[in-house]
C-alpha positions in Angstrom: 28.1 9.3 -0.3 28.6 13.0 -0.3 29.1 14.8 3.2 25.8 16.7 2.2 24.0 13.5 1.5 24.8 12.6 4.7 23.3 15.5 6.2 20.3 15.0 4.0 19.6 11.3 4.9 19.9 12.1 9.6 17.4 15.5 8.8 15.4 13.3 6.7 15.1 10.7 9.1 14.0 12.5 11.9 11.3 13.7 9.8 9.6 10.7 8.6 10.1 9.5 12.3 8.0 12.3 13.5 5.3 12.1 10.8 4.6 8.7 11.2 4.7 8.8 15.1 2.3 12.1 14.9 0.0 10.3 12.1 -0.5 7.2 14.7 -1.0 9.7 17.3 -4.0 11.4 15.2 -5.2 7.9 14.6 -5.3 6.7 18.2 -7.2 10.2 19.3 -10.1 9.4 16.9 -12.9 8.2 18.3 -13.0 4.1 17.4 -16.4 2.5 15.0 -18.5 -0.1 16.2 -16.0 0.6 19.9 -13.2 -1.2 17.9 -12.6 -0.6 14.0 -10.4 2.5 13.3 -11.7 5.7 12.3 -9.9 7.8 9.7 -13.3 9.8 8.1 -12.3 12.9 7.5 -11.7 15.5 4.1 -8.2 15.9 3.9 -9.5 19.0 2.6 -11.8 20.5 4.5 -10.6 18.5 7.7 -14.7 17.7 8.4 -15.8 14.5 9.8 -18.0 12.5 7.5 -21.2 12.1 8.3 -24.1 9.8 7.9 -25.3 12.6 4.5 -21.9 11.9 2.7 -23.0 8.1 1.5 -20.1 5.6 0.7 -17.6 8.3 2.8 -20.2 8.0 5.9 -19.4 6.3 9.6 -21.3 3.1 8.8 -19.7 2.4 6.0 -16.7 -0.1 7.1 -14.0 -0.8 4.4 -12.4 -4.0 5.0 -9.3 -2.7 3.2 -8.4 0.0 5.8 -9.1 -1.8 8.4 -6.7 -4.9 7.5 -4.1 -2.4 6.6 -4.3 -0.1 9.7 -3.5 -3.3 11.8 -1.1 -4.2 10.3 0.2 -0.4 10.8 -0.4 -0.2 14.4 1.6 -3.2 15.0 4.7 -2.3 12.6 4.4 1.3 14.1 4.8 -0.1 17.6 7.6 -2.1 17.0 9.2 0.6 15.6 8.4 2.7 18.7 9.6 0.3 21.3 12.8 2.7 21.5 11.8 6.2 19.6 8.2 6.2 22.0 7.7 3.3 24.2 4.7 5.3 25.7 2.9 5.2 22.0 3.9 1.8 21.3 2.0 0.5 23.9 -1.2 2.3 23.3 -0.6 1.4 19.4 -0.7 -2.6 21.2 -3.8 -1.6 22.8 -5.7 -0.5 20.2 -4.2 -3.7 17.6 -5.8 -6.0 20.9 -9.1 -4.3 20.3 -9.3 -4.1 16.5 -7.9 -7.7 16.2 -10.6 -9.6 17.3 -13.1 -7.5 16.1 -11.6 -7.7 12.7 -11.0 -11.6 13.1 -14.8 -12.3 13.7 -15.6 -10.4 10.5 -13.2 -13.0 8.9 -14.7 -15.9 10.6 -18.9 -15.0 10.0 -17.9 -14.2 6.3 -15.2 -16.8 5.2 -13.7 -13.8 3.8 -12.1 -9.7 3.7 -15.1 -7.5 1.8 -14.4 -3.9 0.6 -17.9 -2.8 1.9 -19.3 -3.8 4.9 -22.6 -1.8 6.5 -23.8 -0.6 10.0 -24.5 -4.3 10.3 -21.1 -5.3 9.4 -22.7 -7.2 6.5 -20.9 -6.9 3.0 -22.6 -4.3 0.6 -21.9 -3.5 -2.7 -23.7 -0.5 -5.1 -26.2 -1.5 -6.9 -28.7 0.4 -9.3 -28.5 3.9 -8.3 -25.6 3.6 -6.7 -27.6 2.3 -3.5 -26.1 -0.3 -1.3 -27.3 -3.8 -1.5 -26.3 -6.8 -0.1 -23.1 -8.4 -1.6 -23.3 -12.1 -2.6 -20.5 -14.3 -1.3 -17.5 -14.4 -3.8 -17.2 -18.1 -3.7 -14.1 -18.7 -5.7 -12.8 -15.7 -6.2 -10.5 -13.3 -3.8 -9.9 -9.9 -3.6 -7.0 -7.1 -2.9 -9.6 -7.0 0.4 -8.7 -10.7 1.4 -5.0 -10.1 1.3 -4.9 -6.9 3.8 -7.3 -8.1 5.9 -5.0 -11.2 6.2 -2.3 -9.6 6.0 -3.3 -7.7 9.5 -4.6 -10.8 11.2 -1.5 -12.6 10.5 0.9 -9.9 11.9 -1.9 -9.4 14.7 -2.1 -13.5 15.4 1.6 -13.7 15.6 1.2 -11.2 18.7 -1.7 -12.0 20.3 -3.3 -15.6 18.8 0.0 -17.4 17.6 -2.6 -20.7 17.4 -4.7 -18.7 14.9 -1.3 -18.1 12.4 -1.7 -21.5 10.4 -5.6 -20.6 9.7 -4.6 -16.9 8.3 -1.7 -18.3 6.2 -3.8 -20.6 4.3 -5.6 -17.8 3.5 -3.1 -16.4 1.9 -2.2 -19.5 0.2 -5.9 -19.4 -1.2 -4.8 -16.0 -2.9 -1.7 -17.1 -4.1 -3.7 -19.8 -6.0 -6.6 -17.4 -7.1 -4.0 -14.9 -8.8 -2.3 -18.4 -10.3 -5.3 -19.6 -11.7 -7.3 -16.6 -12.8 -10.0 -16.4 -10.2 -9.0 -13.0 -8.2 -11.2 -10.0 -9.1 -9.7 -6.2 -9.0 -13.1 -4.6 -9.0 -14.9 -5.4 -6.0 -17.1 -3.0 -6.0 -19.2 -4.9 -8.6 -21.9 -7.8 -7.5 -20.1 -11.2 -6.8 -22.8 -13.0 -7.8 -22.1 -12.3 -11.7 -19.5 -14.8 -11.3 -20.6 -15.8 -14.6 -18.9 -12.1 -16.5 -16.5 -11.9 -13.7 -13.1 -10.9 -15.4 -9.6 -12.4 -13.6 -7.5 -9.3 -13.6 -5.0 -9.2 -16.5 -3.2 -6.3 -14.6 -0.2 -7.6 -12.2 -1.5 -5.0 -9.4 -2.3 -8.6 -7.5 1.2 -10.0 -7.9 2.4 -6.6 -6.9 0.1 -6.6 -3.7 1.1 -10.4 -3.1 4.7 -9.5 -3.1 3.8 -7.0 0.0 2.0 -9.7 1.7 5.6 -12.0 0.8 7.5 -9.3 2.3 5.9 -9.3 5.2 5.8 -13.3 5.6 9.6 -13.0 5.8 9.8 -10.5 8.1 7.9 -12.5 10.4 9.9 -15.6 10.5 7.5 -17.9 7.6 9.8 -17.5 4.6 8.7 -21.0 3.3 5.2 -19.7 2.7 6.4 -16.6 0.8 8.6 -18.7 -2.0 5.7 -17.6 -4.8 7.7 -14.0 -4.5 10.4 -15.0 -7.3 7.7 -16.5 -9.2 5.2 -14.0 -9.4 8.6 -10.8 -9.7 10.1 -13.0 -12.7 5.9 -12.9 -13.9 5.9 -9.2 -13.8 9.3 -8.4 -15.5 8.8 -10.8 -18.3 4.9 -10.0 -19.0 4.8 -6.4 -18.3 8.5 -4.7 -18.3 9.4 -3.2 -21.6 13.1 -4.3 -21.9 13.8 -1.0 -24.4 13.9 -2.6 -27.6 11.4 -1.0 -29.1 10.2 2.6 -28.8 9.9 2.8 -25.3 12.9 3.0 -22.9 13.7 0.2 -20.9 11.6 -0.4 -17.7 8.7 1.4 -18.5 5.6 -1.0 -17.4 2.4 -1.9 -18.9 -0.6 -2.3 -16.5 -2.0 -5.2 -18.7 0.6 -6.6 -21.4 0.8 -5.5 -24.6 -1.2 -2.4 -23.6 -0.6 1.3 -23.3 -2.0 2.0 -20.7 0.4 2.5 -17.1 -0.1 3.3 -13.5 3.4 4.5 -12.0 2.4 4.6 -8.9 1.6 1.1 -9.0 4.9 0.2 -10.8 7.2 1.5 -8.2 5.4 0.3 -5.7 6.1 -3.3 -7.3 9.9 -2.0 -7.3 9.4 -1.5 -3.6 7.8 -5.0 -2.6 9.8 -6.8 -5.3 13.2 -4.8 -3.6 12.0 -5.7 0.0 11.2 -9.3 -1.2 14.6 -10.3 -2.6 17.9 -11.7 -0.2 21.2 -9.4 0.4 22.8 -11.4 -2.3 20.2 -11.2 -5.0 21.5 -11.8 -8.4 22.5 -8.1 -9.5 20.8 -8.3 -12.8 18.1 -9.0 -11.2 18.1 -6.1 -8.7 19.6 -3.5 -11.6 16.2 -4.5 -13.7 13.8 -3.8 -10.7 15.7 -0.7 -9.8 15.2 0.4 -13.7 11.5 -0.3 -13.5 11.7 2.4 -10.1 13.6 5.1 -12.2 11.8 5.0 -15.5 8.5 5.3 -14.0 9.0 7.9 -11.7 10.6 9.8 -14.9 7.1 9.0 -17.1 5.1 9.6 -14.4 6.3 12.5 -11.8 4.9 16.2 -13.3 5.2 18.3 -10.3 3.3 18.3 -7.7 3.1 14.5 -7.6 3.1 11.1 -10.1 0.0 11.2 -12.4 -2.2 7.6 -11.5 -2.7 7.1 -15.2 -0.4 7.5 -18.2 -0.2 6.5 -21.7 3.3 5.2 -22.5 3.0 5.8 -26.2 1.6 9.5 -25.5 -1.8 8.4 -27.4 -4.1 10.0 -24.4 -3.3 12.8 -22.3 -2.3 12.0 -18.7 -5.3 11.9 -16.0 -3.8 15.1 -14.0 -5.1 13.1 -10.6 -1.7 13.3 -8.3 -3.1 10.4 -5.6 -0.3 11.2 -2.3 0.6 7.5 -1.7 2.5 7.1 -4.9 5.2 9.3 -3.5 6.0 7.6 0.0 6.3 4.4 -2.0 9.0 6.3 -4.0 10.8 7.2 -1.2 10.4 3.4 0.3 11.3 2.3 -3.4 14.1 4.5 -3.9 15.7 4.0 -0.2 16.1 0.4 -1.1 17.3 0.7 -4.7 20.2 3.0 -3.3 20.8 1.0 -0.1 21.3 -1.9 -2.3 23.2 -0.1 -5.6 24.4 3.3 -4.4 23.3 4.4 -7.7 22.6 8.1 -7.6 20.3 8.2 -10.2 18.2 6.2 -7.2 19.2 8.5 -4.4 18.2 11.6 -6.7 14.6 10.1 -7.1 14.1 9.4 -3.7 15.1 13.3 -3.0 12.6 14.7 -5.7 9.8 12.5 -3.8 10.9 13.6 -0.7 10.5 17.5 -1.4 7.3 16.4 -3.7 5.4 14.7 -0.4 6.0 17.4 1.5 5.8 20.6 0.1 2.8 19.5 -1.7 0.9 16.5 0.3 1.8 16.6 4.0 -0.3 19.4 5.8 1.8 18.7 9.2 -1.3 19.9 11.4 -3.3 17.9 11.4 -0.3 14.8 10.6 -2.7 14.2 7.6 -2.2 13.9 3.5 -3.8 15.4 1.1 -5.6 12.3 -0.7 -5.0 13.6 -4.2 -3.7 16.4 -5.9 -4.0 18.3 -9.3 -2.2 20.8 -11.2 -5.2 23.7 -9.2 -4.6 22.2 -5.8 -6.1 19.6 -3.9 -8.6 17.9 -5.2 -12.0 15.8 -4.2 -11.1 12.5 -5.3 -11.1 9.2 -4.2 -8.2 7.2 -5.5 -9.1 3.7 -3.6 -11.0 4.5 -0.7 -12.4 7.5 1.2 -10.9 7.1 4.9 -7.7 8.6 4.8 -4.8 6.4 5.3 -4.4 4.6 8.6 -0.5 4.2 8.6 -0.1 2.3 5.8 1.2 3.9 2.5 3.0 6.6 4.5 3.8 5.4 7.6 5.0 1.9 5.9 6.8 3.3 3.1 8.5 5.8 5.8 9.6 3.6 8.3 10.8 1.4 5.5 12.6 4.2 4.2 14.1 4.7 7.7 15.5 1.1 8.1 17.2 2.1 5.2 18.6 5.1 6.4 20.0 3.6 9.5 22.2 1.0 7.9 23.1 3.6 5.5 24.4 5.8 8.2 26.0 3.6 10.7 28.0 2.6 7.9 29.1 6.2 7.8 29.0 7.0 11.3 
């Protein structure tokens, strides 16, 4: 590396170490739902609470989704502040101890992670007019909500509830075999009980979402659980990766195959997991073509100020002009391991244009919040997943994977 890249990567460093210990900071100040559940309701705009008149963004609505993914957060946040704040990292403990069982009993009553739960902590779904009603039990099908809630009990159970670890790895076994066999649902919003015109999802978002939950299986010690990774990265390249043949250049990716339609955000954020997944001596093929996927979709999709979440690869439609933040940290997470892994600067020169994207245009610093989405007039009121802003999870996990990055990176140059 250059001497200036070395002065880039300690500056950037520090910085993603304070925003992500600031962030969890914000978090932990918040005032907790139902005494345990975390509480992230608030316009990244206007910086007002929600309230009970704002509907699916109000208090009683719970969302299983954030809640699995900010344990997960507080706990990979305090181990990563055992030396940089060992005061935080303990109240980060704290508040995993209180949202774990809480969260663990909504597993147990429901045999299951639900997008929507109510005041009740019931699953809900919209029905006609938009008005909540109860949501049947999906039965045979799981969910992106299954995998982060399980993907927080597990980390959670290793610390608290080691006996509970075999219960929440079957679990996410069951998903394994739903994506395998065509019974996981994208859109779970809509009524389970139309199993009948339930659609498996032909997109490989779930293999990319599995691939995180593989990741973090290794990192905890149960790599024999997460050997579907290879499986499911070898899926996405050969089914969705254009190998440049044709008219498009090589990497770009196709949400559903033979399609037009892309999401780059997603894409990279398979590079990411897929990166994160693989050993240190990973065929290099192998890593070039996952690294490719990283740069050609960060060159389709990145317009200043951010990476559009919908584009036509063939040019057919316009772009959506909806900027959502969390596609650039999982840039920088992406790119970080591309470069630690190739030293290609092509991958270092990505990560950099992320880096000045995120936070010249999405991080408002005070409070230690994002902007949820973007547009070529400013910010902009939309939702990209769910309304809570995010608890840790696509910033703070994408940053403090970036930073284990960075470290081996500079002691090698120290």
């Amino acid at each position: 590396m250059k001497p200036d890249d070395k002065i880039w990567l300690a500056a950037a460093r520090d910085l993603y170490a304070s925003s992500a210990v600031r962030s969890m900071e914000w978090m932990l100040a918040r005032p907790r739902l139902h005494g345990a559940f975390l509480n992230t309701k608030m316009s990244s705009i206007t910086l007002r609470d929600y309230t009970a008149a704002d509907g699916w963004r109000a208090p009683d609505i719970l969302y299983g989704w954030i809640q699995g993914r900010g344990l997960e957060a507080l706990i990979r946040h305090a181990d990563f502040c055992e030396t940089e704040a060992p005061d935080l990292a303990a109240r980060l403990l704290e508040a995993a101890r209180l949202l774990y069982p809480a969260l663990a009993d909504l597993y147990d009553r429901h045999g299951r992670g639900y997008f929507y739960y109510d005041g009740d902590l019931n699953p809900i779904c919209p029905g006609a007019g938009d008005v909540a009603e109860p949501q049947a039990a999906a039965g045979r099908f799981h969910s992106y909500s299954d995998i982060f809630v399980l993907k927080g009990l597990l980390i959670a159970a290793t610390r608290f509830d080691p006996s509970a670890c075999d219960t929440y790895l079957a679990g996410l076994h069951r998903v394994v075999q739903s994506v395998e066999q065509g019974r996981f649902v994208s859109d779970e919003k809509q009524p389970f009980q139309d199993q009948g015109t339930l659609q498996y999802a032909a997109d490989y978002a779930p293999r990319m979402i599995m691939l995180g939950a593989a990741a973090l299986l290794r990192h905890l010690g149960f790599g024999d659980r997460a050997k579907f990774d290879i499986g499911f990265i070898e899926h996405v390249l050969t089914h969705h990766v254009d190998d440049g043949g044709g008219a498009l250049p090589r990497g770009a990716m196709h949400d559903v195959a033979g399609q037009d339609r892309c999401n780059p955000g997603h894409a990279i954020e398979f590079a990411g997991f897929a990166l994160e997944c693989l050993p240190d001596d990973a065929d290099a093929d192998l890593v070039g073509a996952i690294e490719q996927v990283l740069l050609t979709c960060f060159s389709l999709g990145f317009t200043p100020p951010g990476i559009d979440v919908r584009i036509s690869l063939s040019g057919g439609e316009p772009p959506m002009g909806h900027y959502p933040w969390w596609a650039l940290p999982e840039t920088i997470r992406a790119a970080a391991a591309a470069f630690g892994r190739t030293r290609n600067p092509a991958s270092l020169a990505t990560w950099r244009r992320a880096h000045e994207a995120f936070f010249a245009h999405f991080w408002r610093d005070d409070p230690p919040v994002a902007y949820h989405t973007q547009s070529q007039n400013g910010p902009l009121d939309y939702v990209p997943a769910t309304p809570d802003l995010d608890p840790g999870y696509h910033t703070g996990l994408s940053l403090l994977g970036a930073i284990a990055t960075m470290d081996a990176l500079l002691a090698e140059t120290a």
